[in-house]
C-alpha positions as CSV (number, residue, x, y, z in Angstrom):
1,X,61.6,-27.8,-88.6
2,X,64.6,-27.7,-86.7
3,X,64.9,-29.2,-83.3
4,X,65.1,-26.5,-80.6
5,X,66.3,-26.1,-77.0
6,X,62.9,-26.0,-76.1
7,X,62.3,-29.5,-77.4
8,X,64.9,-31.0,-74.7
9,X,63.2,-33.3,-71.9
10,X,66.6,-32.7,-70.0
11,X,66.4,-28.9,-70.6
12,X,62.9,-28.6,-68.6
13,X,63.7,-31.2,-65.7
14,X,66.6,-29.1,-64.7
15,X,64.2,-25.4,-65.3
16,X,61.6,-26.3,-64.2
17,X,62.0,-26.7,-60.9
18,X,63.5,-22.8,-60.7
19,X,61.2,-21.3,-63.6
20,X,58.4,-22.9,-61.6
21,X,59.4,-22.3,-58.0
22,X,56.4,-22.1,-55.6
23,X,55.5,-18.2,-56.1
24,X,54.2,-19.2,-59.7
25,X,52.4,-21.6,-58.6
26,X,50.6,-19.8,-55.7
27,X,49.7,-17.2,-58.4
28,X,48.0,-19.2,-60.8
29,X,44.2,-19.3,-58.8
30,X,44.3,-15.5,-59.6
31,X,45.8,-15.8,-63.0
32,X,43.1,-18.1,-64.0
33,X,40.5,-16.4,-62.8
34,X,41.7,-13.2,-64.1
35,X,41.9,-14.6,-67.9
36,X,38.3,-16.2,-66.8
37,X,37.1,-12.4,-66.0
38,X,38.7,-11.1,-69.3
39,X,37.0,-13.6,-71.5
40,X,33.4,-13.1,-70.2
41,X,33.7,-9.2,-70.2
42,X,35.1,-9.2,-73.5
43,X,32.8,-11.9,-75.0
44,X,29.7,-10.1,-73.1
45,X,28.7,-13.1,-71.4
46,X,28.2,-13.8,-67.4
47,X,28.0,-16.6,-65.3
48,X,30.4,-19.5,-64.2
49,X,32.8,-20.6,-66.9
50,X,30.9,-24.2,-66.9
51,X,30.8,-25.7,-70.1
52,X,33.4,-23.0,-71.4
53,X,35.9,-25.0,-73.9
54,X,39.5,-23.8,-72.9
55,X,43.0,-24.5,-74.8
56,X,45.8,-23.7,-73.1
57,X,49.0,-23.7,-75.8
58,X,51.9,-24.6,-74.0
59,X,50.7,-25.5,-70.7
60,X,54.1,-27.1,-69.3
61,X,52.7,-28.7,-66.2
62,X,49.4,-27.5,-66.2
63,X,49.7,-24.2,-63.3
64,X,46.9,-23.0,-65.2
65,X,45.0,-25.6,-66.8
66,X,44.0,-27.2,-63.4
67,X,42.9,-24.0,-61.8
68,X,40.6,-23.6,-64.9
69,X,39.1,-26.9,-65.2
70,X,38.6,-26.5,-60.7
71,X,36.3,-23.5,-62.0
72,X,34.5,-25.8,-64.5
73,X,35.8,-25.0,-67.3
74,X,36.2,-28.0,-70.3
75,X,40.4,-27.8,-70.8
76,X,42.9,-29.3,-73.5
77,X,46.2,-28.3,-72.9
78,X,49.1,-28.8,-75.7
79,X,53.0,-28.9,-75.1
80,X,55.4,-30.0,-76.8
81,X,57.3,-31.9,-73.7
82,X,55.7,-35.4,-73.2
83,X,57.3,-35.1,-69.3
84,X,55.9,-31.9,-68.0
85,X,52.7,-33.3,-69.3
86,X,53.0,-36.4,-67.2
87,X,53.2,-34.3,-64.2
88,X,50.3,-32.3,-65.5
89,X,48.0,-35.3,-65.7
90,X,49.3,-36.4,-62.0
91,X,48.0,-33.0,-60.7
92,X,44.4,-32.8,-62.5
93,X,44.2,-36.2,-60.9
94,X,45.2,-35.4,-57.7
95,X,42.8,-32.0,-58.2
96,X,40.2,-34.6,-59.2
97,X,39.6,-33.0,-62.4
98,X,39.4,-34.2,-66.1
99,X,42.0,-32.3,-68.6
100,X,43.0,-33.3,-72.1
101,X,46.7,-33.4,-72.3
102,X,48.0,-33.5,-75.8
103,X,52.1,-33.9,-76.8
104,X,52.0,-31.6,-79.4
105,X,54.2,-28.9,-81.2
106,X,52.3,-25.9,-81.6
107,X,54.1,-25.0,-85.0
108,X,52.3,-28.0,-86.6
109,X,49.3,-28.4,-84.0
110,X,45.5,-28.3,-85.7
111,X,42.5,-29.3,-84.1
112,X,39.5,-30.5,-84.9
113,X,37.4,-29.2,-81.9
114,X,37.0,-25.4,-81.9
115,X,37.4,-23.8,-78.8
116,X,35.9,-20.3,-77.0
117,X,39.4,-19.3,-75.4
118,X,42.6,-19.9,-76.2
119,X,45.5,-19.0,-73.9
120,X,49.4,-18.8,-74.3
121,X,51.0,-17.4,-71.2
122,X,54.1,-16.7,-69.5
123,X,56.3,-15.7,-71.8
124,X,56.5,-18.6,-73.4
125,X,56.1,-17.5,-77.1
126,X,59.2,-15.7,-79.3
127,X,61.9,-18.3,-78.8
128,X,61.4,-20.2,-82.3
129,X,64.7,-19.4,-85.1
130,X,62.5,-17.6,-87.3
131,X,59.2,-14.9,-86.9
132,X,57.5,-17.1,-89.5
133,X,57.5,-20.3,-86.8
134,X,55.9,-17.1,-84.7
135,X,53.5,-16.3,-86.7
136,X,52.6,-19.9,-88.0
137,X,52.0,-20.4,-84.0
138,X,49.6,-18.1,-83.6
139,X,47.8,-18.6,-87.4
140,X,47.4,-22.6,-85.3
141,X,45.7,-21.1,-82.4
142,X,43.9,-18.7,-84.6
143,X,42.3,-21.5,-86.1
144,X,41.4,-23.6,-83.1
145,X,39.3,-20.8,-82.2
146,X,34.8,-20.7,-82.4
147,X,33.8,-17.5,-84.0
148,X,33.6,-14.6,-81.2
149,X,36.4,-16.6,-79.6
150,X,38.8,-14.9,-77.7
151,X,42.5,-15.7,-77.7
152,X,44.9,-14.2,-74.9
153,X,48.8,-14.2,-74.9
154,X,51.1,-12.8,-72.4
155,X,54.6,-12.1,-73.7
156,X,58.0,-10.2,-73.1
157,X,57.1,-7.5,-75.1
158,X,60.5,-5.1,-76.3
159,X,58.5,-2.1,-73.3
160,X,58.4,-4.6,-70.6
161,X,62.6,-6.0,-71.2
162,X,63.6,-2.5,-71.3
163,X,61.4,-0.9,-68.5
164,X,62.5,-4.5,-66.2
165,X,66.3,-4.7,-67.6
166,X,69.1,-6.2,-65.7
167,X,72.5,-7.4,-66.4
168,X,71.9,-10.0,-64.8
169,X,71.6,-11.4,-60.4
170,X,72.1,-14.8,-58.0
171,X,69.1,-15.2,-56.0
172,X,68.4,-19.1,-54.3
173,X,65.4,-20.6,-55.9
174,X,64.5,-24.5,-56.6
175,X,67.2,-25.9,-54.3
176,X,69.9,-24.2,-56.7
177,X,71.6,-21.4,-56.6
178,X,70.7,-19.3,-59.7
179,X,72.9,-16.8,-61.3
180,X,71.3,-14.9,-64.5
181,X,72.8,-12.9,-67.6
182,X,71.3,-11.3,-70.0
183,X,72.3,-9.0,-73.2
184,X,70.4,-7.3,-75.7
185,X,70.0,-8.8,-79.3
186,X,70.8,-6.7,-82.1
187,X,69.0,-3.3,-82.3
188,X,66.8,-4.7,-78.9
189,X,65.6,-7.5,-81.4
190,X,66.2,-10.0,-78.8
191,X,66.9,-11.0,-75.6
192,X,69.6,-13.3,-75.1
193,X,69.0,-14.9,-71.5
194,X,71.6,-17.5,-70.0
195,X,70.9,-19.1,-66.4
196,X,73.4,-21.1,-64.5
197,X,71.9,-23.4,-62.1
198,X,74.9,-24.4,-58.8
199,X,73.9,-27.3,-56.8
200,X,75.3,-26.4,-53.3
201,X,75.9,-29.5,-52.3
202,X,77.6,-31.3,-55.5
203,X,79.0,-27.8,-57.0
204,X,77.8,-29.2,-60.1
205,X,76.6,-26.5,-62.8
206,X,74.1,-26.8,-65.4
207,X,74.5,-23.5,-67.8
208,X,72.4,-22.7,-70.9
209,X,72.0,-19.8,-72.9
210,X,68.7,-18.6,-75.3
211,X,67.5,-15.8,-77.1
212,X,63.5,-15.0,-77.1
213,X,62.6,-12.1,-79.9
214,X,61.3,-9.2,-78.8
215,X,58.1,-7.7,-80.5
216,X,56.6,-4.1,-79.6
217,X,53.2,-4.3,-78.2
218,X,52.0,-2.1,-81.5
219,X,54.3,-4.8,-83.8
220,X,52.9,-7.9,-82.3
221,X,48.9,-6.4,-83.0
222,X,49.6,-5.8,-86.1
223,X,50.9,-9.4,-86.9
224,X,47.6,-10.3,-85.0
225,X,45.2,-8.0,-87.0
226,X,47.0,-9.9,-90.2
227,X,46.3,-12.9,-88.5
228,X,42.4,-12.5,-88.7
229,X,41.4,-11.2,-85.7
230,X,38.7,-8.6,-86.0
231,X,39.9,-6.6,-82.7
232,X,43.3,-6.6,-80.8
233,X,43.4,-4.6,-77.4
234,X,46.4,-4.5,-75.5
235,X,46.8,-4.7,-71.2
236,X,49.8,-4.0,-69.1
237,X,48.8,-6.4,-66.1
238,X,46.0,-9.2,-65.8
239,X,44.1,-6.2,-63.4
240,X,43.5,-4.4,-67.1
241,X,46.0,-1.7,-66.7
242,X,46.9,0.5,-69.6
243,X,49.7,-0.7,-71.8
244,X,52.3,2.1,-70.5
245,X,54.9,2.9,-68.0
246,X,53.2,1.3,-65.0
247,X,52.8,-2.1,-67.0
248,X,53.5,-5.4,-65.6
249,X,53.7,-7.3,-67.9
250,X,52.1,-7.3,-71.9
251,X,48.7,-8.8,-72.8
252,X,46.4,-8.7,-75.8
253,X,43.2,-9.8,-75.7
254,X,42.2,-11.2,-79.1
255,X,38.7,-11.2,-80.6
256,X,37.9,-13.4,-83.4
């Protein structure tokens, strides 16, 4: 496997910051809870989530991990940046609570313990070169999961870029001054995203361009379905909305 963009220590200690910024974080109490909620209703269980075994795939610096393991839950999270992990582990221990943190690439990541929920969130899947690194992804959480486990991604889907598109904006965010483009991919096969960060003091600029692909909600079940899961149902906001033109954002709850 190639290396990718996403791979860069340097890329994510200059995003972060902005991709991050403090409105993400105050949301991830609610988000947790929320894919907490979705898990017991689907999997028909009640109760706290104590003793519930939790993998977050690609949990950067842990917004959602902690808030999980605060509500008892048993976490590992996986990323592939050794960095944002570091600061991960600094807030579970500030939090006081015990996570798993494993530098991992989820294109080759297997586990040996099985897991009742599995989570990938945030858009951050659809950015490898090819739909078989997609799809070899999700075959790796897939098989990380207990029978009746339940896996939930939330994703770009090609609805939510075209109902939320913009050429682009500056907005202030992370100490920087951010200024965004964005064109369409091929026949809306992509999303090619490029953000310029401007330190106001220095005037120095830090500019990067990438693409994520763009799957239809219907496109991305089916691959799911092929996958192995037995049932696929698709949400337009973490409050269960229906997948259509008042959606949010795009979320399939998984059942294996």
């Amino acid at each position: 496997m190639s290396k990718q963009w996403f791979e860069s220590e340097e890329f994510w200690i200059n995003y972060a910051p902005v991709m991050f910024d403090e409105t993400r974080w105050a949301e991830a109490p609610a988000v947790a809870q929320a894919v907490l909620d979705m898990h017991t209703a689907s999997s028909k269980k009640t109760g706290s989530c104590e003793k519930l075994s939790v993998l977050d795939a690609g949990c950067g610096m842990g917004r959602i991990s902690v808030e999980l393991a605060l509500l008892g839950a048993d976490v590992t999270g996986v990323d592939i940046i050794e960095a944002e992990l570091e600061a991960a582990r600094e807030i579970a221990a500030d939090e006081e609570v015990n996570i798993e943190f494993l530098n991992a690439d989820l294109r080759s990541f297997k586990s040996e313990k099985k897991f009742d929920l599995a989570l990938n969130l945030y858009t951050s899947f659809g950015y490898c070169d090819t739909e078989a690194e997609d799809v070899q992804i999700l075959k790796h959480i897939y098989d990380s999961l207990k029978p009746g486990g339940t896996f939930i991604l939330e994703c770009t889907s090609r609805e939510s870029a075209i109902k939320f598109w913009t050429p682009g904006e500056t907005f202030e965010r992370g100490g920087k001054t951010v200024t965004t483009e964005f064109h369409v991919v091929g026949d809306w096969e992509g999303l090619s995203s490029r953000w310029m960060l401007t330190d106001p003091v220095t005037k120095a600029v830090t500019d990067h361009v990438f693409t994520q692909r763009l799957y239809s909600a219907p496109e991305l079940k089916k691959i799911l379905l092929e996958t192995g899961y037995k049932k696929v149902e698709i949400y337009g906001g973490y409050d269960q909305r229906s997948y259509n033109e008042n959606l949010s954002t795009m979320l399939l709850l998984c059942h294996k």
